[in-house]
C-alpha positions in Angstrom: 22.8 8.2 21.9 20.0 10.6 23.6 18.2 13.4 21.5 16.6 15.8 23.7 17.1 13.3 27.2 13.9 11.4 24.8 15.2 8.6 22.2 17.5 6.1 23.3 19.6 4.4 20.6 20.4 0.7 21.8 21.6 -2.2 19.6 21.5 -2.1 15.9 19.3 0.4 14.4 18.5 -1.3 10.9 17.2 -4.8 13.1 14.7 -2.9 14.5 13.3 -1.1 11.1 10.6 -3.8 10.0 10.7 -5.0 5.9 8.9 -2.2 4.0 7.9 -1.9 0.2 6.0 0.9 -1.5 5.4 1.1 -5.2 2.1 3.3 -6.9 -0.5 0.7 -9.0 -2.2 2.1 -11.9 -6.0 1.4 -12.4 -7.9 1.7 -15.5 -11.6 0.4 -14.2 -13.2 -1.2 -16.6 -16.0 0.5 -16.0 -18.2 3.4 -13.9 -19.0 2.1 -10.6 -17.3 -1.5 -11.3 -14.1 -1.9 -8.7 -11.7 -3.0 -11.0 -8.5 -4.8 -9.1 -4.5 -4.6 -10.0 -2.5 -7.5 -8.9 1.3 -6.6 -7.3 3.9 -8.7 -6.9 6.5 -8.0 -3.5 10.1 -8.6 -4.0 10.6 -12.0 -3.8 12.1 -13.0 0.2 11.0 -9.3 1.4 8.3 -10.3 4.1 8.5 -13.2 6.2 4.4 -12.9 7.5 1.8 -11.2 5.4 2.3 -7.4 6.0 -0.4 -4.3 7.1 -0.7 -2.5 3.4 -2.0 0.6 3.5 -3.1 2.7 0.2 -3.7 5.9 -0.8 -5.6 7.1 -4.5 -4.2 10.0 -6.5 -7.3 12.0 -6.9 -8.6 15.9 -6.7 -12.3 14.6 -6.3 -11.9 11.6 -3.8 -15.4 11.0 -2.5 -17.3 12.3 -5.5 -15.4 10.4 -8.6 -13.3 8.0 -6.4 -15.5 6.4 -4.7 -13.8 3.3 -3.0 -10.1 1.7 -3.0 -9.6 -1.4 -1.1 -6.7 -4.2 -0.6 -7.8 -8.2 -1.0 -5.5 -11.6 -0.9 -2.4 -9.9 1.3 0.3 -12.5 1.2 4.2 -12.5 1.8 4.2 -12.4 -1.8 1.9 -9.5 -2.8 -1.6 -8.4 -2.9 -4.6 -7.3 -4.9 -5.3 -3.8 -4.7 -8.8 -2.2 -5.9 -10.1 0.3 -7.3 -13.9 2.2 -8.2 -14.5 5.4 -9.7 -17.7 6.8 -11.2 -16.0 6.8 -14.4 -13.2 5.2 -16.1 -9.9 7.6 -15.8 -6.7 6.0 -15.1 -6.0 6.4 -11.3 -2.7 6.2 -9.3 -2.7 4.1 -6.1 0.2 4.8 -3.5 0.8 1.5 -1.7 2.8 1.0 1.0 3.3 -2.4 2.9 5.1 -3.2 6.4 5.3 -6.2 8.5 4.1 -6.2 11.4 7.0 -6.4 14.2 
């Protein structure tokens, strides 16, 4: 199939979409200015290599209260996502997680 004489369509399109998982993490630092981490766990048998994880925080004052979110310990069976805020309100982390073709 062609869209706009663009995009070829060959072969089976769900063998070229690459294992995916997103999920939010929420963070209660333990403490102003401590990065405080949140294990998660990937479906067991999802990845076959550790996957690119890329996260985004919940926040109307990144920069000035969210000061810092990180990812540590990537494996085919999860990660450790962080977090550090100038305070100590509960944040939502987006996380999504794709292996690399």
């Amino acid at each position: 199939m062609t869209l706009a004489g663009e995009i070829v369509r060959t072969g089976d399109i769900e063998a070229m979409i690459p294992p995916m998982y997103g999920t939010t993490v929420s963070i209660t630092p333990s403490a102003a200015n401590t990065p405080t981490s949140q294990a998660v766990a990937f479906p067991a048998g999802r990845f076959s290599t550790a996957p690119t994880v890329v996260l985004t925080p919940m926040s109307a004052v990144p920069g000035s209260q969210v000061t810092g979110v990180a990812v540590t310990a990537i494996t085919t069976a999860g990660c450790t996502v962080w977090l550090t805020r100038t305070n100590t309100t509960t944040t939502i982390v987006h996380l999504l997680a794709v292996e690399a073709s």
